[in-house]
C-alpha positions in Angstrom: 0.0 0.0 0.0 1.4 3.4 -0.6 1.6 6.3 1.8 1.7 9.8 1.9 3.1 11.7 4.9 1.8 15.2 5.6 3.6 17.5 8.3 5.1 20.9 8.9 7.7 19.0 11.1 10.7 17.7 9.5 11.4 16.0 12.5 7.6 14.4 12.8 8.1 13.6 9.2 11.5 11.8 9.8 9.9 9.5 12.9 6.7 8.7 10.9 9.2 7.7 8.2 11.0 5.3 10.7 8.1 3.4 12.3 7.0 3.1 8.7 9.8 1.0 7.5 9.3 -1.3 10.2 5.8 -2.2 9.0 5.7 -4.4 5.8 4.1 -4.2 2.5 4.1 -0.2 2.6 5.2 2.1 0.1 6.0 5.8 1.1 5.4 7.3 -2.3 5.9 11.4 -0.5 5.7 14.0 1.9 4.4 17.3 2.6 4.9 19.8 5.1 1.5 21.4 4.4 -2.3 20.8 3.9 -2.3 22.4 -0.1 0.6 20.3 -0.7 -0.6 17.7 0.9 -3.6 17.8 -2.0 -1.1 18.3 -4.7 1.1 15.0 -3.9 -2.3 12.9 -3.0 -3.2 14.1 -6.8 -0.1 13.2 -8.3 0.8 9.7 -6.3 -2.7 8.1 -5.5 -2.0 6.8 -1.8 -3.6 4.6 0.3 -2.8 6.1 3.2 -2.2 9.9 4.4 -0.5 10.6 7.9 -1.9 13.9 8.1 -1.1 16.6 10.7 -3.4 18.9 11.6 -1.8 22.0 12.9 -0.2 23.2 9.5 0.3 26.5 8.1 -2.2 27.3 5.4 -4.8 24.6 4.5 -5.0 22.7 7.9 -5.4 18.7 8.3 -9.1 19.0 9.0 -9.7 20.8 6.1 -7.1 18.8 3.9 -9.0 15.9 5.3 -12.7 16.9 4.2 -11.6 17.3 0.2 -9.9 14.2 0.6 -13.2 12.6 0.9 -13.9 14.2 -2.7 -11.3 11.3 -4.3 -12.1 8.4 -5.9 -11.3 6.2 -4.3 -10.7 7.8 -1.3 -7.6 7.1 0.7 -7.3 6.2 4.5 -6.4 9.5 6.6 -4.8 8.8 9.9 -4.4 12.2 12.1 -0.8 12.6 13.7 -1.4 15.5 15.8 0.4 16.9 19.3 -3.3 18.2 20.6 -6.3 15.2 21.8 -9.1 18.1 21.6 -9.6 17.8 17.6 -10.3 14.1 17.6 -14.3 14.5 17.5 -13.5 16.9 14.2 -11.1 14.0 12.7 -13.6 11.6 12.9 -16.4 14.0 11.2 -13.5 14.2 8.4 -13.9 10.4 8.1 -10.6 9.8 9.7 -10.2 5.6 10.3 -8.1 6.7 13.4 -6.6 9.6 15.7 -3.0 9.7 17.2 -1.4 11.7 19.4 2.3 12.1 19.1 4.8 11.3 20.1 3.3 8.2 18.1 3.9 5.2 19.4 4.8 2.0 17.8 2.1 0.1 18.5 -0.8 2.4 17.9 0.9 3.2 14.4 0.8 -0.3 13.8 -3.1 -0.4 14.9 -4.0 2.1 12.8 -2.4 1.2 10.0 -4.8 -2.3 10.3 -7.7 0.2 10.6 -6.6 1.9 7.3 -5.9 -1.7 5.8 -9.4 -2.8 6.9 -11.1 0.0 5.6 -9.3 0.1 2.1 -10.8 -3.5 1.8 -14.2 -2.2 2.2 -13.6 1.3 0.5 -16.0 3.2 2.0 -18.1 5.8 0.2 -18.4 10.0 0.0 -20.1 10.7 3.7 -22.5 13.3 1.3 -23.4 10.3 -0.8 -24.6 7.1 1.4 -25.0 5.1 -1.4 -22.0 4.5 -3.8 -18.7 4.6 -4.0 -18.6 6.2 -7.0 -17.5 3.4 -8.9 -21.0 2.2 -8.6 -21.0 -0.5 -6.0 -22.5 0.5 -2.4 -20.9 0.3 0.3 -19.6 -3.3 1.5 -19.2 -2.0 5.4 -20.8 0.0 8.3 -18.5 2.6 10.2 -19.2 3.2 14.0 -16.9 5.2 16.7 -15.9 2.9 18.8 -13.5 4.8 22.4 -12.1 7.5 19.6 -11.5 4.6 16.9 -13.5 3.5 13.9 -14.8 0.1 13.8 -15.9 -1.3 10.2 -18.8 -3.8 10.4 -19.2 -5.8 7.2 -22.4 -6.0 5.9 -22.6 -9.8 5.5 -22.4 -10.2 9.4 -25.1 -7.7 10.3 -28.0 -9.4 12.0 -30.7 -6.6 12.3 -30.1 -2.7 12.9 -32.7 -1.1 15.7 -33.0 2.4 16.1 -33.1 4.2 19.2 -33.4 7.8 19.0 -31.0 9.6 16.8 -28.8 6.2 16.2 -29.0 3.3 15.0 -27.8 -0.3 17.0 -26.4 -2.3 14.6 -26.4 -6.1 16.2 -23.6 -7.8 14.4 -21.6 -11.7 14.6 -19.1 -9.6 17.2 -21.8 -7.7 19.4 -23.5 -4.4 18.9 -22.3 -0.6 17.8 -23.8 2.5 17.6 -23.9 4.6 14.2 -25.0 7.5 13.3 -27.1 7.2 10.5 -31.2 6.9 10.0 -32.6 3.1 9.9 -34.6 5.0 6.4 -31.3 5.7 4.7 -29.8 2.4 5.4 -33.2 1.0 4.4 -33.0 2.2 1.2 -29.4 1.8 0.1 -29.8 -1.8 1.3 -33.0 -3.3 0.9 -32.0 -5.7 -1.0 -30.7 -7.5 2.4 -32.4 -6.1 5.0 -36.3 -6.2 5.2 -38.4 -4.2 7.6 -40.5 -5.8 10.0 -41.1 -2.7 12.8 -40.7 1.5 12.0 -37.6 0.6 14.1 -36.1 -2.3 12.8 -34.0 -3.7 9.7 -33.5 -7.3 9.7 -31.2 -8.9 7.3 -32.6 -11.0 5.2 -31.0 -14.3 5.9 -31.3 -14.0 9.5 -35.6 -14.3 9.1 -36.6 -18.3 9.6 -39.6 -18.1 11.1 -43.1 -15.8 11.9 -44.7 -16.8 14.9 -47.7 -15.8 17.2 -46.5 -14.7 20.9 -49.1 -15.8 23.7 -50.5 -12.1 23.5 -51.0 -12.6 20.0 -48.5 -10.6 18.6 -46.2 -11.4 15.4 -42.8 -12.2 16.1 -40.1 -13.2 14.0 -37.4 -15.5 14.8 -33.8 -14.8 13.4 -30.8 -17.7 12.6 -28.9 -16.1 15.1 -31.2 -14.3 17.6 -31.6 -14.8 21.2 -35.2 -13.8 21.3 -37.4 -13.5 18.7 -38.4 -9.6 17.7 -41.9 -7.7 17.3 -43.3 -7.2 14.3 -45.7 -4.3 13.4 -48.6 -5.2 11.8 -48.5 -3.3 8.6 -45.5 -5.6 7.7 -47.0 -8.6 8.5 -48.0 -9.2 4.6 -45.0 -8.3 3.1 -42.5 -10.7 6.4 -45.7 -13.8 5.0 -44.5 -13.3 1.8 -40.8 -13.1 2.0 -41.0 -16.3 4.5 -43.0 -18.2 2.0 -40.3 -17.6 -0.9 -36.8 -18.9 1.5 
């Protein structure tokens, strides 16, 4: 993978450069010591991966972050900042992770995975929702997870519940709160997911069976699911139909 490193420090510039070469199968195609050249040299060599700084003169990292997003494909931005109080910006830059320096070995080397992770699964524009741009949507969920980004791949999503202004998305590792409406993801995937309640997605492999509770209400049983969930009535119709085609 290629990587870009963008800081007004030469001496930031010269450790990131070190713990790189310890990591394999990374290729540092450049370096910039601010955010507009930053741009330029992301333009010209295509990374991957950007350390980015965010205290630079001119353009700063947040800002060099946001039109990064405008790429296609977009490339993984990891912040490398002295200052903790920006990390809730980063990640609204769609940052994959935050690190404060001195940067350690270790938490290089976990980002770095982040970045490889996401890459896998580009995700799409954050203005878009729906494609990548290349016409494919998108093949993961992101959700902040103790000032990190978790990717959640849509083929282990069980069913996505939404409680107030998130959504729980209840996944083969546990559950993780994102910030998106249950009607957006409802219609960028409805070809998996299926909605049985105004506040529930269900994938559509996870549905085996409709059943009446003792109060007479529909519930619906999932592959996975440790108790079956309500079903509102209006989609009873449509869940009779789907479980009759499986």
């Amino acid at each position: 993978m290629k990587v870009l490193i963008a800081d007004d420090e030469p001496m930031a510039r010269e450790r990131l450069r070190a713990l790189l070469a310890e990591q394999p199968g990374l290729e540092l195609v450049g370096e910039a010591g601010d955010g507009e050249s930053a741009l330029a040299a992301c333009s010209e060599h295509h990374p991957d991966i950007v350390l980015l700084d965010i205290a630079m003169p001119g353009l700063d990292g947040l800002e060099a972050a946001r039109r990064l997003t405008m790429l296609e494909p977009r490339p993984a931005v990891i912040f490398c900042t002295a200052y903790d109080e920006h990390a809730l910006s980063a990640f609204d830059a769609a940052a994959v992770d935050y690190l404060v320096k001195p940067v350690r070995r270790e938490r290089l080397a976990a980002a770095l995975e982040r970045a490889r992770t996401f890459i896998a699964g580009r995700a799409p524009r954050p203005d878009t929702g729906e494609s990548n741009g290349n016409g494919k949507r998108r093949t993961h969920l992101c959700a902040r997870l103790r000032g990190s980004l978790r990717l959640i791949a849509i083929e282990d999503i069980r069913y996505l519940h939404a409680e107030e202004k998130y959504v729980v998305v209840h996944h083969a590792r546990g559950e993780d709160l994102i910030e998106e409406s249950l009607k957006s993801l409802e219609h960028e995937f409805g070809d998996s997911f299926v909605r049985i309640h105004r506040n529930c997605l269900v994938a559509r492999e996870e549905l085996i069976e409709l059943r009446r509770s003792g109060d007479g209400r529909i519930e619906a049983v999932l592959r996975h699911g440790d108790k079956p969930l309500e079903v509102s009535r209006r989609c009873v119709p449509q869940l009779r139909e789907l479980v009759r085609h499986l």
